[in-house]
C-alpha positions, 0 to 999 in steps of 0.5 A, a space after each residue: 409552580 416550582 421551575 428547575 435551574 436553569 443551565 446557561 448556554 454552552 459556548 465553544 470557540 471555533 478551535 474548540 470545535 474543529 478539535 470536538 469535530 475531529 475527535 468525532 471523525 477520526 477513526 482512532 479515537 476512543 469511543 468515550 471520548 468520541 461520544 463525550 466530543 458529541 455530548 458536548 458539541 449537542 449542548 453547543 447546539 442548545 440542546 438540554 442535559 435531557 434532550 442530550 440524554 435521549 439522542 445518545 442513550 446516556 443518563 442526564 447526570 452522565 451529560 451534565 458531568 461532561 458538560 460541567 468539566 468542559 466549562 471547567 476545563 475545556 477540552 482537557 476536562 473530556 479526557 481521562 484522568 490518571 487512574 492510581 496504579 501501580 508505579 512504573 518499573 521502566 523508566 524514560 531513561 531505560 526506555 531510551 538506551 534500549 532504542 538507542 542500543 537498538 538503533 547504533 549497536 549491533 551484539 557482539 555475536 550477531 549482525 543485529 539485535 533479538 529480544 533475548 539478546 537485548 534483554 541480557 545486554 539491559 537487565 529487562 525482561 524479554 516481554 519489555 524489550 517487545 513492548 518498546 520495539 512496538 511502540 517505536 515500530 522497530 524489527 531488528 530481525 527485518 530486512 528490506 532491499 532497494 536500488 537507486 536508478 543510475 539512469 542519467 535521464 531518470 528526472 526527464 523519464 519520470 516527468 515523462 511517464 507520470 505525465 502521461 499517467 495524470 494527463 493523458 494526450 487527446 485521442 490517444 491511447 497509453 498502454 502499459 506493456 511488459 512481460 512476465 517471463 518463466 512462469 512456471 506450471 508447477 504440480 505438487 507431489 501429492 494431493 492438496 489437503 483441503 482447507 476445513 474449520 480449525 486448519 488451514 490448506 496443506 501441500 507438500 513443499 516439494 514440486 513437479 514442474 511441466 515446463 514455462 510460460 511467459 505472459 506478454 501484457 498491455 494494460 490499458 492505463 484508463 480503463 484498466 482493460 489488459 490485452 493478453 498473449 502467453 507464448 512459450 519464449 520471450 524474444 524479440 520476435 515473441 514481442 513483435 508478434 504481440 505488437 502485432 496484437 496490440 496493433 490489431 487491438 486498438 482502434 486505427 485512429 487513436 495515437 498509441 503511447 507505450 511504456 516499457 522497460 529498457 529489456 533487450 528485446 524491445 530495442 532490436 532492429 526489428 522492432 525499430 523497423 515495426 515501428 517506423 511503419 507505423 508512425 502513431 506508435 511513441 514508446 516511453 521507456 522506464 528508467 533503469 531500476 525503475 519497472 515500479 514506473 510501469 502500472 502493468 507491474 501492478 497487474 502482474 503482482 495481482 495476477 501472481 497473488 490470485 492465480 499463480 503462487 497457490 495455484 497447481 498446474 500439470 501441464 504448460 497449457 493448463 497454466 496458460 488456460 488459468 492465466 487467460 482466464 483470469 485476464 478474460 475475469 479482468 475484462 469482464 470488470 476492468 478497474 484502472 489504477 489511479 496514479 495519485 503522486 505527482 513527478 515533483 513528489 516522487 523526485 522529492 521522495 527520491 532525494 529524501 531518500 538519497 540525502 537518509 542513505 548518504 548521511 549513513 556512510 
């Protein structure tokens, strides 16, 4: 009885194996490098070229080749090899000026660079210029703004609220409170056009406006339940009747903890003289230039995504009757936030930034 060659075990070491489990898991790797990491790591397990062959769906040839280039090779036997082509027409050296160029030059008629504009200055084509911005993630024509706080007591502030995000006081409550002021009910001139297959929604880009609205909001930070007043100003005593709310809200044992902005209205005396009649009430302000501290902005953010920017109002009421029910939608299966970066990483971030803007000047 003729018995056929024997394949001598495959070892890999343990490096070896982190990279194979790796390439396995991570969701940008090639599919055949992928399924070759798994052929491989099958064959480690004592698994036969025919075994391997039926559990993947390859042929026994396909598994043997892979198995015989990684004890070749090991790990660089699984990838590609170079593929004969044309050769290439840019080179490092231009690849390089054109994100140099990019980077620390401006064109003399303009206040940054196009691809047209590059392709002129470098003798490339438009369509190389795209393809070397894409790959170094560079957008001349974009531009994107940022405010650094000023607040002498922005470390103490920070510490302050996230603390409170990620560590709770026992029997309290910490409620994220704002408000979203002059949102408009805004009506189009003339009838929607429907969205169907092949085109998108139409409306006009002009408006009728039916008068403002201004959402006061308190978002529970643990169980993401928003306790909701639109009311048609947004003063100090618009304010105090929503503390009323809230206090009516909550339940009378818990201690309350409130972050809020440094908005005018929320400093007035007769605040300050709510406030002292009822002890379990601490606010926590945000410092200035600082409102991404407070979680109830990401509400505001959705509630403007999903009801306001598309939506179509004839009157001041029907708005407030689509923003309470997208509150009343909320509590009906209410999902908190998770806060996820500590105080130390966001002063960190912060001074990372502040070291980039002023190595700049």
């Amino acid at each position: 009885m003729a018995i056929g060659r024997r394949i001598p075990p495959l070892v890999v070491s343990v490096d070896e194996r982190e990279a194979l489990e790796r390439w396995t898991r991570r969701t940008t790797t090639a599919q055949a490098l992928a399924l070759r990491a798994r052929l491989i790591l099958a064959c480690a397990a004592g698994k036969t070229n025919t075994m391997g062959s039926a559990e993947f769906g390859v042929s026994k040839q396909m598994v043997g080749k892979w198995r015989s280039r990684f004890v070749a090779q090991r790990l660089d036997g699984l990838l590609d090899e170079p593929r004969p082509g044309a050769p290439r027409q840019i080179s490092d050296a231009d690849v390089a000026r054109v994100v140099t160029l990019t980077l620390a030059t401006t064109p003399e008629d303009a206040t940054h660079w196009s691809t047209r504009a590059m392709a002129r200055r470098t003798g490339l084509s438009q369509s190389a210029i795209s393809r070397i911005w894409r790959a170094f993630a560079l957008q001349p024509h974009r531009t994107a703004g940022f405010q650094l706080s000023q607040d002498p007591l922005f470390i103490e502030k920070v510490r302050d609220i996230v603390g409170l995000y990620l560590d709770p006081p026992e029997s309290a409550l910490v409620l994220s409170v704002d408000e979203k002021s002059q949102i408009q009910a805004l009506d189009r001139t003339a009838p929607l056009v429907p969205m169907r297959p092949g085109q998108v929604e139409r409306r006009t880009h002009d408006y009728r406006r039916h008068g403002t609205t201004s959402l006061f909001a308190a978002l529970d930070v643990r169980t993401g339940r928003v306790i909701g007043q639109c009311q048609r100003r947004h003063r100090s005593v618009e304010f105090r009747t929503f503390l009323d709310r809230i206090d009516a809200a909550v339940p009378a044992d818990l201690a309350v903890h409130i972050v809020l902005d440094n908005y005018a209205t929320h400093k007035t005396a007769a605040i300050h003289r709510w406030l002292a009649k009822r002890p379990r009430y601490h606010l926590h302000f945000t410092p200035t230039h600082g409102s991404w501290l407070n979680q109830v902005e990401r509400f505001f953010a959705a509630l403007t995504e999903k009801q306001l920017r598309r939506g179509v109002h004839r009157s001041t009421r029907a708005l407030e009757q689509a923003i309470e029910g997208y509150v009343e939608t909320t509590n009906a299966a209410p999902h908190p936030f998770r806060w996820t970066k500590s105080a130390d990483a966001i002063l960190a971030s912060v001074a990372r930034f502040c070291e980039r803007t002023l190595a700049t000047n």
